[in-house]
C-alpha positions as CSV (number, residue, x, y, z in Angstrom):
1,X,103.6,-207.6,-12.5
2,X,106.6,-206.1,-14.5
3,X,109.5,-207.8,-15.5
4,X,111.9,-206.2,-12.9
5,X,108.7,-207.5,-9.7
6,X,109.0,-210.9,-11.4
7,X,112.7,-210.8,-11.4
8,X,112.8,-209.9,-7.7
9,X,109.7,-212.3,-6.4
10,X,111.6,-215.2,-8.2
11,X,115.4,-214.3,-6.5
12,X,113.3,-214.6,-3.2
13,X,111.5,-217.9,-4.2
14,X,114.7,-219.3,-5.0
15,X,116.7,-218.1,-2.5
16,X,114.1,-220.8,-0.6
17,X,114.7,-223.2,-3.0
18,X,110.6,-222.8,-5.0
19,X,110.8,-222.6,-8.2
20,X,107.4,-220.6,-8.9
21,X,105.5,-220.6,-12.5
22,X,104.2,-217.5,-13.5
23,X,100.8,-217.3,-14.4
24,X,99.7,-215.0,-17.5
25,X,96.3,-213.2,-17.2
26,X,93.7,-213.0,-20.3
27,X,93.9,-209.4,-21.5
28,X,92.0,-206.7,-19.8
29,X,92.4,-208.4,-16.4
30,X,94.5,-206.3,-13.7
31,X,94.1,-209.5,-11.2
32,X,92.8,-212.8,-10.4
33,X,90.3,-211.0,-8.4
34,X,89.2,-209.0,-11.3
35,X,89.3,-212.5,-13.4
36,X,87.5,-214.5,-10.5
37,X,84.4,-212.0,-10.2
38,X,83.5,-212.8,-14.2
39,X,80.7,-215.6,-15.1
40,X,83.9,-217.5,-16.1
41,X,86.2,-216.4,-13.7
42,X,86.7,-220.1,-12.4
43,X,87.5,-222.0,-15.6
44,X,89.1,-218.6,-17.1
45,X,91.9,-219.5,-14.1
46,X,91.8,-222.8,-14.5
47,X,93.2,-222.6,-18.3
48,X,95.3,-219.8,-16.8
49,X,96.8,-222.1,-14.3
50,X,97.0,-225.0,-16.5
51,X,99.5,-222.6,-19.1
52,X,101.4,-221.5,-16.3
53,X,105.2,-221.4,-17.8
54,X,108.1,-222.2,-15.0
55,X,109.0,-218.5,-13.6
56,X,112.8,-217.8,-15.3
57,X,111.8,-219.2,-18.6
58,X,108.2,-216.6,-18.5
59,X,110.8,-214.0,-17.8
60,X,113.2,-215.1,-20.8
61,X,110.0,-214.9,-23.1
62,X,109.0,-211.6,-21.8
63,X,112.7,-210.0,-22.1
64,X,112.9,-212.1,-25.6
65,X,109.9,-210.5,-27.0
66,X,111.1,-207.2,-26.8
67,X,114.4,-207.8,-28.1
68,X,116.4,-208.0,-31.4
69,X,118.9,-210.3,-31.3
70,X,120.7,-209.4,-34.0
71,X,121.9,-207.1,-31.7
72,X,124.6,-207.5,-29.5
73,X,123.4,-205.2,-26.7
74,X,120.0,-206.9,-26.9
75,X,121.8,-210.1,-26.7
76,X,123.9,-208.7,-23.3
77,X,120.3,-207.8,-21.9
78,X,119.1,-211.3,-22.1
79,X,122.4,-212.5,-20.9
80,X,121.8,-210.3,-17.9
81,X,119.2,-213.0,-16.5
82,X,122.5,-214.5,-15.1
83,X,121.8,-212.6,-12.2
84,X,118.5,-214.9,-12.0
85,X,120.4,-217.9,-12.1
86,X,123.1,-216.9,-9.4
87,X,120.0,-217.0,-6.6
88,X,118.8,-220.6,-7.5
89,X,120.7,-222.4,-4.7
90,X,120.4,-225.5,-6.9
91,X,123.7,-226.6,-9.4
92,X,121.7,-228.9,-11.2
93,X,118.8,-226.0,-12.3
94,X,121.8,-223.1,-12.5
95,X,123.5,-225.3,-15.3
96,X,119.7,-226.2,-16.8
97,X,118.8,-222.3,-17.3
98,X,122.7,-221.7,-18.6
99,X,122.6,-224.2,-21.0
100,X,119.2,-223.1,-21.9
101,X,119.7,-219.7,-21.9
102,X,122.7,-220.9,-24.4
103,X,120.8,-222.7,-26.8
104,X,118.3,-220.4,-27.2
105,X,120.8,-217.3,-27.7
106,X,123.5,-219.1,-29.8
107,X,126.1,-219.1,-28.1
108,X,128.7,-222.1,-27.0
109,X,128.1,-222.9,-23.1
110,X,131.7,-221.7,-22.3
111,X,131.1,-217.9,-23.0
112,X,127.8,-217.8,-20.7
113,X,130.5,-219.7,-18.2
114,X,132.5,-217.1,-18.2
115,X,129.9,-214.4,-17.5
116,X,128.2,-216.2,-15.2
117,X,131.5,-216.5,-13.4
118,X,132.0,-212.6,-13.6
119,X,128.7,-212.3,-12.1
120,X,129.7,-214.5,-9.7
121,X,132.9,-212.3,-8.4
């Protein structure tokens, strides 16, 4: 699915409190169907299952790889998946994607605080 599904299947999973992983297909695949009806369909799902990456930081990577973040609207994009974090009902896994979503685009914890709290209001 595109980025903007993925963004609004995971607001509903966490809106339940699931925190889904999101599976990446091999390339040429439209589905798991189309991937289970292959003389390796099993095992092909399998290692796709086994890679599966926890569903906001898939999305980060997506986003990431299509952005330069030398620029600062870029950046802003990225720091738009605050909007992601404000429907995980859990504190503990909000701060965990903030502070990692801070690491990973340099900035001091305090600044994605104060967005997050504008997206908040």
């Amino acid at each position: 699915a595109g980025n903007q599904a993925s963004i609004r299947a995971l607001k509903l999973f966490y809106q339940q409190n699931l925190y889904p992983k999101i599976i990446e297909l091999p390339e040429g695949f439209k589905d798991t169907d189309d991937l289970a009806n292959t003389e390796n369909g099993k095992s092909d799902f399998l290692t796709c299952l086994e890679n599966a990456e926890d569903g906001f930081i898939k999305i980060y990577h997506r986003l990431r790889a299509s952005s330069d973040l030398s620029s600062p609207i870029d950046k802003q994009k990225l720091i738009n998946t605050l909007e992601l974090i404000l429907s995980v009902n859990s504190l503990t896994i909000q701060e965990h994607y903030k502070q990692l979503l801070a690491e990973k685009l340099g900035f001091a914890s305090e600044i994605l605080d104060a967005q997050f709290k504008r997206y908040k209001a």
